[in-house]
C-alpha positions as CSV (number, residue, x, y, z in Angstrom):
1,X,59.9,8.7,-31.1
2,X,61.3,8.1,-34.7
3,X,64.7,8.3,-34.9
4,X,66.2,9.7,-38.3
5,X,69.8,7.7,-39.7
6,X,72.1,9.8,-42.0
7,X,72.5,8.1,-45.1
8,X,75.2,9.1,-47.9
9,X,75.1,7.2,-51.2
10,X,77.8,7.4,-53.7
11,X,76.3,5.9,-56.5
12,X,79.8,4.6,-58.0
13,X,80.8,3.9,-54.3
14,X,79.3,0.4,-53.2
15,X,81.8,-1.2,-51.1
16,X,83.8,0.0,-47.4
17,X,86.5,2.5,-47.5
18,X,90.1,1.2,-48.8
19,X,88.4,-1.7,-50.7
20,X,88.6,-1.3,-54.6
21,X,85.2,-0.1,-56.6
22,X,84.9,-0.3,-60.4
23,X,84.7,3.6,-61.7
24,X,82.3,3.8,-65.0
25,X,84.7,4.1,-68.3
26,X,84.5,7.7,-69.4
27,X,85.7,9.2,-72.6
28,X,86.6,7.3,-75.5
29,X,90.1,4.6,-76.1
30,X,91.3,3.0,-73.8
31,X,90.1,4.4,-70.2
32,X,90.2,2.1,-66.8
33,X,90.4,3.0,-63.1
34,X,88.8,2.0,-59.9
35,X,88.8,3.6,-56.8
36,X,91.7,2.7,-54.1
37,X,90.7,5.0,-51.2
38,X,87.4,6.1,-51.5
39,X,85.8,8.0,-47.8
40,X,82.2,8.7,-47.5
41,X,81.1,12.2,-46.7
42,X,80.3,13.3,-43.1
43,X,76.6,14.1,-43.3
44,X,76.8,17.6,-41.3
45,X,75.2,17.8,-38.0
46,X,72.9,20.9,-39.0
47,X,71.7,19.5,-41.9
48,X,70.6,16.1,-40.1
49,X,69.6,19.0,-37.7
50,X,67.4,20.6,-40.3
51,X,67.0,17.0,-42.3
52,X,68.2,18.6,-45.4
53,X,68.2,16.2,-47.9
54,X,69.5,16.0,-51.7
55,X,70.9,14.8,-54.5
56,X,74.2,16.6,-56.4
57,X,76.7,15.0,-59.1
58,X,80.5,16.2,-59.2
59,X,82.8,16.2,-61.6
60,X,86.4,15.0,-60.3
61,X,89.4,15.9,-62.5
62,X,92.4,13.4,-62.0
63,X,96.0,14.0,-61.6
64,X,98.0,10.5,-63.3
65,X,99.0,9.5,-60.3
66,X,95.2,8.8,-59.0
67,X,94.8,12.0,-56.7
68,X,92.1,14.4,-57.6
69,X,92.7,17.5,-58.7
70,X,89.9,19.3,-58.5
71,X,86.0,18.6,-58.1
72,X,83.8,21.3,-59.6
73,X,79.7,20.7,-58.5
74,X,77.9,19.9,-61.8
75,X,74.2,20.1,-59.9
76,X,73.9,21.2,-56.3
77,X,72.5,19.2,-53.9
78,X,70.7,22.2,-53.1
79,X,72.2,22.9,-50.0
80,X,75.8,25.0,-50.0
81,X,76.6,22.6,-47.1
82,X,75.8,19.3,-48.4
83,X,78.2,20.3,-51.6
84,X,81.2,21.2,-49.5
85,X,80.2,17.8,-47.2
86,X,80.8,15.7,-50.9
87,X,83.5,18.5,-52.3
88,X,85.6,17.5,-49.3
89,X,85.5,13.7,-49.5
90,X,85.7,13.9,-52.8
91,X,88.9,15.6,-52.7
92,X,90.5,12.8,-51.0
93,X,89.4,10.0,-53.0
94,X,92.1,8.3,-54.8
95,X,92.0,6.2,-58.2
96,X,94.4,3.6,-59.8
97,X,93.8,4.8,-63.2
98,X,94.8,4.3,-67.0
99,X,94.1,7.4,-69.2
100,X,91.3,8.3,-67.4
101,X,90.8,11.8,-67.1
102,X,87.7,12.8,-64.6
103,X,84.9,10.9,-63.1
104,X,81.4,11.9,-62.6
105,X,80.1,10.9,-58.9
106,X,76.3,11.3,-58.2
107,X,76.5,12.0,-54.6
108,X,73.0,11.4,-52.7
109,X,72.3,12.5,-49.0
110,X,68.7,11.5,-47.5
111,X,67.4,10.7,-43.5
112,X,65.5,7.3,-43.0
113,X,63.7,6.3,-39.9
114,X,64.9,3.7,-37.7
């Protein structure tokens, strides 16, 4: 029997929690930041259930002192849970950050066999 593994890709995420990850430059001047804490989403048991799979980006507004503010769903992964799965993580990421205002973050969920 095939056995299905939850897979969650951040596309700007690459590295383990609590290790640092380059953050793309957005705006214009001078912008920096990388990620300082950075938790993947918990793939929900009844979408790995259902295998709901999807893609969604997310827009995170950032506070100056690296927290995020708010994360607003720029396109759905299609699934209400799979956006609150990322909305969630995403809320507790934090960034070490110079004039950087927001960050985009594709966010991809998908099953593989194993």
């Amino acid at each position: 029997m095939n056995r299905f593994v939850a897979v969650v890709i951040l596309s700007l995420l690459c590295a383990k929690n609590g290790e640092s990850v380059p953050v793309t430059r957005v705006g214009t001047g001078k912008v920096a930041g990388e990620t300082v804490y950075a938790p993947y989403p918990e793939y929900p048991v009844v979408a790995r259930m259902h295998r709901w799979i999807g893609k969604g980006y997310f827009r995170c507004r950032l506070h100056p002192n690296g927290g995020v503010l708010s994360v607003q769903v720029l396109r759905s992964t299609g699934y209400d849970i799979l956006d609150q799965a990322a909305i969630a993580a995403l809320r507790q990421w934090r960034f070490k950050v110079i004039g950087l205002k927001g960050v985009i973050v594709p966010v991809t969920f998908s099953l593989r066999v194993q």
